[in-house]
TORKOLTI-123654 format. One record per atom (N, C-alpha, C): x, y, z. Coordinates in steps of 0.02 Angstrom, whole numbers, plus 32768, in hexadecimal, padded with zeros to 4 digits. Last residue first. Layout:
<sites>
XYZ/...
</sites>
This chain:
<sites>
711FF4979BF7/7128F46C9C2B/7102F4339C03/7120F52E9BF8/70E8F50C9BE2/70F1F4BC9BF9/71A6F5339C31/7158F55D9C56/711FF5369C36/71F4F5019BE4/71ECF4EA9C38/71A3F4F39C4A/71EFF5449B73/71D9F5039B77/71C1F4F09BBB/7234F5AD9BAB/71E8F5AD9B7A/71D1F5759B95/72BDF5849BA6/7298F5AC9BE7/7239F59D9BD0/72D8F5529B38/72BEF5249B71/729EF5359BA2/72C7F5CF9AE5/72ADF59C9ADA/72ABF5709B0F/7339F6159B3C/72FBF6149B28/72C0F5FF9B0F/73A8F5B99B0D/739FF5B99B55/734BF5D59B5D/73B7F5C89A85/739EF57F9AAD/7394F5859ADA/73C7F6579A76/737EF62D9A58/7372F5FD9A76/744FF6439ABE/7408F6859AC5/73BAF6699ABA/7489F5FF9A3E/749DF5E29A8B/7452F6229AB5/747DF65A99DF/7459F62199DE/7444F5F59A10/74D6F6C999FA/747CF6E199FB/7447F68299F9/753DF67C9A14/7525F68A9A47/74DFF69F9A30/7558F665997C/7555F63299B4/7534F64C9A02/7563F6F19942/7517F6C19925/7516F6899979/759EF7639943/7599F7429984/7562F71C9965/7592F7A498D3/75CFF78798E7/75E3F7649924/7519F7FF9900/7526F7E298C4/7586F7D798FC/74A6F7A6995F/74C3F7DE996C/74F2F7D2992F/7403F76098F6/7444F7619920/745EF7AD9929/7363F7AC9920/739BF7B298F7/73D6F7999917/72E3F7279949/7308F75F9943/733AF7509929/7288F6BC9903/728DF70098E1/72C8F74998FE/72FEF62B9918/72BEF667992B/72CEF68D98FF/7344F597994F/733DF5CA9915/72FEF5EC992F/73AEF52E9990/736EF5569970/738AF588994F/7410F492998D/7410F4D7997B/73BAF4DC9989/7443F40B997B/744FF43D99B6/745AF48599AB/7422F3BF990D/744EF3FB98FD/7465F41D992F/73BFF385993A/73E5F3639921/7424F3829913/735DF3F39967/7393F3D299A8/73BAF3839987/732AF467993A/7350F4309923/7368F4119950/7295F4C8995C/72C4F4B59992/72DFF479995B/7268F5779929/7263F53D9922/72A9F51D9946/7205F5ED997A/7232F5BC997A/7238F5899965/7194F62B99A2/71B6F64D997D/71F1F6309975/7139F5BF99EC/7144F5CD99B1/715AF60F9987/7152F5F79A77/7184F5D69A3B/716EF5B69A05/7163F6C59A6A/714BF66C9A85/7166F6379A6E/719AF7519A7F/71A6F6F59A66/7180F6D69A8D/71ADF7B99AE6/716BF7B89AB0/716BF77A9A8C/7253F7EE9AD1/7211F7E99AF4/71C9F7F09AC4/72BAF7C49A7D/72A9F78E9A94/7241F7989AB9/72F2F84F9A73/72DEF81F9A3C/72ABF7E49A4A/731FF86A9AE4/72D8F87C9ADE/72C4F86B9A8F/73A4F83E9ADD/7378F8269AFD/7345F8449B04/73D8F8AB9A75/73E1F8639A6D/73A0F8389AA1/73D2F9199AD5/73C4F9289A78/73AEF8D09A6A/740FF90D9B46/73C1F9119B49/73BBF9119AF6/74A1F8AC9B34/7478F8E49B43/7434F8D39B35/74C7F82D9B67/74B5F83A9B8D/749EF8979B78/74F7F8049ACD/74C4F7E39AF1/74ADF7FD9B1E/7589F8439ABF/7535F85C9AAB/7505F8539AB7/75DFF7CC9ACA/75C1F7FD9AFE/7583F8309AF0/75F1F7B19A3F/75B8F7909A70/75B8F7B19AB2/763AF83F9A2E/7606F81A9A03/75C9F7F89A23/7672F8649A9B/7657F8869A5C/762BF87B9A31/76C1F7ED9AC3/76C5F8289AD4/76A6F8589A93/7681F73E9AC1/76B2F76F9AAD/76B6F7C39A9A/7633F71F9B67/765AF7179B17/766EF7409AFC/7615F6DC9BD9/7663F6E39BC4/7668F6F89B81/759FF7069C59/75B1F6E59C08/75F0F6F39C09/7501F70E9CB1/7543F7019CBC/7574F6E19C6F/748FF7489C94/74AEF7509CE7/74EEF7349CE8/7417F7A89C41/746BF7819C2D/747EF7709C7C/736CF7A39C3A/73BEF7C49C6A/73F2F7949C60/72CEF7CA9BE0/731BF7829BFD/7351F7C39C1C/7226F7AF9BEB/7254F7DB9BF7/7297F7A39BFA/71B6F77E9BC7/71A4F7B39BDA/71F2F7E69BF0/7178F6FE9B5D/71B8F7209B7E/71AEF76F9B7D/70E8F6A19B66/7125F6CE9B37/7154F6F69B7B/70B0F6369B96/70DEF6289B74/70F9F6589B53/7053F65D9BEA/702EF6449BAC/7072F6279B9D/7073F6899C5B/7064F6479C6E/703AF6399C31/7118F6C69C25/70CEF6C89C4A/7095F6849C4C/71C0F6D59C61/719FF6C59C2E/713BF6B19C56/7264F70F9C65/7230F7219C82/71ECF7039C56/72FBF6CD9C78/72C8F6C79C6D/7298F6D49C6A/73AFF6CB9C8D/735CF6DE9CBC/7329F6DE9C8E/7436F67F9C80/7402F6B19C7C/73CDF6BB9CB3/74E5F6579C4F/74ADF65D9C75/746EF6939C6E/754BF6019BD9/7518F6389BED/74E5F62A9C13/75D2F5B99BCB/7595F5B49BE7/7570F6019BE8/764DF5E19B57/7624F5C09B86/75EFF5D19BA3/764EF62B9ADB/768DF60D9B1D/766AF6059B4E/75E7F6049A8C/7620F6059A75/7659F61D9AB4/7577F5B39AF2/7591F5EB9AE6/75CCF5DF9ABB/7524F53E9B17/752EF5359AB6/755CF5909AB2/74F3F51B9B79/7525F5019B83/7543F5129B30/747FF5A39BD6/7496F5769B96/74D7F5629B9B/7434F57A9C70/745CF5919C54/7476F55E9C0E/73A1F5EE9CB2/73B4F5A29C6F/73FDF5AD9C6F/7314F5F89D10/736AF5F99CF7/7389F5CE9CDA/727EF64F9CF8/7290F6089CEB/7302F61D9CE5/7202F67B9D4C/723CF6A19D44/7263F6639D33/7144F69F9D1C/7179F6739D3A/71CEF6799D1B/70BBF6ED9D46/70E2F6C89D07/7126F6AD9D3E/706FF72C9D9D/7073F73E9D65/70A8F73D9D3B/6FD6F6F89DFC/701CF6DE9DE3/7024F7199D95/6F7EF7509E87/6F78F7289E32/6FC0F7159E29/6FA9F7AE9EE5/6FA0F76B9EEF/6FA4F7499EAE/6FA3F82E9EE4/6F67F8209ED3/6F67F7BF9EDD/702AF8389EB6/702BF85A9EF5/6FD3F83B9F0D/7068F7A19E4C/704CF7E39E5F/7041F7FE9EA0/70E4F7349E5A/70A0F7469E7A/709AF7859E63/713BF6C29DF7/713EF6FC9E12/70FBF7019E20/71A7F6219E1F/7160F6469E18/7161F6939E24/7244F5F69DD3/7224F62A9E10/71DBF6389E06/72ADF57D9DC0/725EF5949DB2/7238F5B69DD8/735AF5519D82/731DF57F9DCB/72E3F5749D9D/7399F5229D2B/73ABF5169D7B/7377F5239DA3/7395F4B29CA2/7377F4EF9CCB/737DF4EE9D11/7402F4B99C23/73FAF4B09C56/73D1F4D09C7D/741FF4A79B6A/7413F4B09B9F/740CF48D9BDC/7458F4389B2C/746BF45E9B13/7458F4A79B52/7403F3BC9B47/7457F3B59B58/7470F3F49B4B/738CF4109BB0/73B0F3C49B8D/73F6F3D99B85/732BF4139C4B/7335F4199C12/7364F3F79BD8/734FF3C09CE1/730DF3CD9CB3/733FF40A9C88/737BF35C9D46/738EF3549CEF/734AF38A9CD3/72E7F3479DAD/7334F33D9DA4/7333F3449D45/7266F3C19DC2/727EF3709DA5/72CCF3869DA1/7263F44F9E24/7285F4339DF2/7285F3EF9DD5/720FF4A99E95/7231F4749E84/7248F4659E3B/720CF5679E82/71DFF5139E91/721FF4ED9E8B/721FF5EC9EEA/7244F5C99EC2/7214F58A9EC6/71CCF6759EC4/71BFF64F9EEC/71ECF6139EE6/71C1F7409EE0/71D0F6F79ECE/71D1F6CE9EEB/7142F7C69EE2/715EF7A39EFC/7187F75E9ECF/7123F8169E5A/7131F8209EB4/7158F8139EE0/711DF82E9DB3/711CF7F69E0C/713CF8259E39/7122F8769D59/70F4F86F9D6C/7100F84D9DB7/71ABF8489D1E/71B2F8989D44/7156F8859D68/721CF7DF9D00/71D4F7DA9D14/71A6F8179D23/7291F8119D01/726BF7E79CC2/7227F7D49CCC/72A9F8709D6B/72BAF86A9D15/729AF8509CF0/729AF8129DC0/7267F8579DC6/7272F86F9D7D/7309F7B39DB5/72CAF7969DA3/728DF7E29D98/736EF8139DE6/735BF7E79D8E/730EF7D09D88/7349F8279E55/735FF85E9E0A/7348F84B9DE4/7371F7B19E97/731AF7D19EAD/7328F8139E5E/7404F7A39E71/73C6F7689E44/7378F79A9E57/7417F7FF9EBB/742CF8089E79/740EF7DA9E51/73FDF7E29F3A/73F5F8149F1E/73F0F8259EC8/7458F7639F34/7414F75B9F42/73EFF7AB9F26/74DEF7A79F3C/74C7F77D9F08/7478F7729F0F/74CFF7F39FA9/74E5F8119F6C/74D8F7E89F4C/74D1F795A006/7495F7BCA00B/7492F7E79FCD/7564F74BA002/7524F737A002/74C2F7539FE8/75A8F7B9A021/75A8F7A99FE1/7563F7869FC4/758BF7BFA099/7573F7FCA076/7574F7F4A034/75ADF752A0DF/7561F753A0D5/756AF7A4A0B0/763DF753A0B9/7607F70EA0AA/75D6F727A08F/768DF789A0F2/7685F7BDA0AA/764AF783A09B/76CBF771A169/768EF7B0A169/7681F7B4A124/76E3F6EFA159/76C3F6F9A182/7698F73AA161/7764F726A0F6/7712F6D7A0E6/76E9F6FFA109/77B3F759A161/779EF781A12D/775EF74CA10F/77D8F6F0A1B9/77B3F713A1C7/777CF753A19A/7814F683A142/77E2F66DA163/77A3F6A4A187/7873F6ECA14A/785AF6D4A0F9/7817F6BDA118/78C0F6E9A1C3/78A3F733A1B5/7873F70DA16C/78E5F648A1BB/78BFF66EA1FF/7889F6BAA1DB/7923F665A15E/78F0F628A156/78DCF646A189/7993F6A0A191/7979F6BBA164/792BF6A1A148/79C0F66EA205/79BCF6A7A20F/798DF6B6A1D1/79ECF5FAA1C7/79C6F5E2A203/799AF632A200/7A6CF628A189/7A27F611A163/79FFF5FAA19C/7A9FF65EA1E1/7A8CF685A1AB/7A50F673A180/7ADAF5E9A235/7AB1F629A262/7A89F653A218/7B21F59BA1C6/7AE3F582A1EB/7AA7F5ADA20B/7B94F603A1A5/7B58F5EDA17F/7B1AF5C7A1AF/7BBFF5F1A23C/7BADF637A217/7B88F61EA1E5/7BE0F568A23E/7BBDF578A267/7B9AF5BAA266/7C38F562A1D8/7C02F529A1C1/7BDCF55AA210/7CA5F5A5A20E/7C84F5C5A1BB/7C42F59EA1CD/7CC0F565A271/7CBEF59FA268/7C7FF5AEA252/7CE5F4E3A234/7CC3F4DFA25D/7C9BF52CA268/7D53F4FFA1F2/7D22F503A1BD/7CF0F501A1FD/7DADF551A24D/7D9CF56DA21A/7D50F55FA1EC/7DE5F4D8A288/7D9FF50BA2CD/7D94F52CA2A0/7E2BF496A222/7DEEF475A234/7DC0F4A4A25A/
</sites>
């Protein structure tokens, strides 16, 4: 019996000990991680917007885009001159062939797309990972939407750009998120 009492009192000190150091490590790695992610969205958006200055996040209506997309952010961008020069829209498509894709948006206050940044995807190594080079996403710059047609009986578009060949689901899951980003702006 002073055996398990023992044991049970050495495990107790270990994990008390270890939740203690886990908790302290949180502590310092929070705000740098923190400032690393914020960094890395101020990237993206200078990416897709390269004209702005400054950003601005607006509000959102609840539920805004549809079942196939999602839009999380709507960043105003400023010029240095003050004028507006287009708006940083984040969509994420729910139509990836392994799930969700996240983006960025860069689109002008006519409705064409001035720039996109992959920011977050799962797909399959080679193919739909392709998405995130510059060859693939400067396809996109210069669309408006009427370079789109939208089925949403089919939960699909369609555009003039080229799928990535063998990755058709993701270049499509790409188009819808683009397409809503579009849409947002023209509103």
């Amino acid at each position: 019996m002073n055996n398990i009492v023992k044991n049970t009192l050495i495990l107790t000190v270990i994990t008390l000990v270890s939740g203690l150091l886990l908790g302290a490590v949180y502590q310092v790695t929070k705000d740098p991680i923190e400032a690393r992610a914020e960094q890395t969205k101020q990237e993206a958006y200078s990416a897709v917007l390269s004209e702005a200055k400054s950003f601005e996040e607006l509000s959102l209506p609840e539920g805004t885009g549809d079942e196939m997309n999602t839009v999380t952010a709507l960043i105003k961008g400023t010029r240095d001159d003050g004028s507006d020069a287009g708006y940083v829209v984040l969509v994420t498509s729910h139509m990836g062939y392994g799930g969700d894709i996240s983006m960025a948006v860069g689109v002008d206050e006519e409705g064409t797309v001035k720039g996109l940044e992959i920011l977050d995807l799962s797909e399959t190594p080679g193919l739909g990972m392709r998405s995130t080079e510059e060859e693939f996403r400067s396809r996109f710059v210069g669309l408006d939407s009427s370079a789109f047609t939208v089925n949403p009986g089919e939960n699909a578009y369609t555009s003039e750009v080229d799928a990535i060949s063998g990755a058709t689901i993701t270049t499509k899951a790409v188009m819808g998120a683009v397409y809503t980003a579009i849409a947002q702006v023209e509103g």
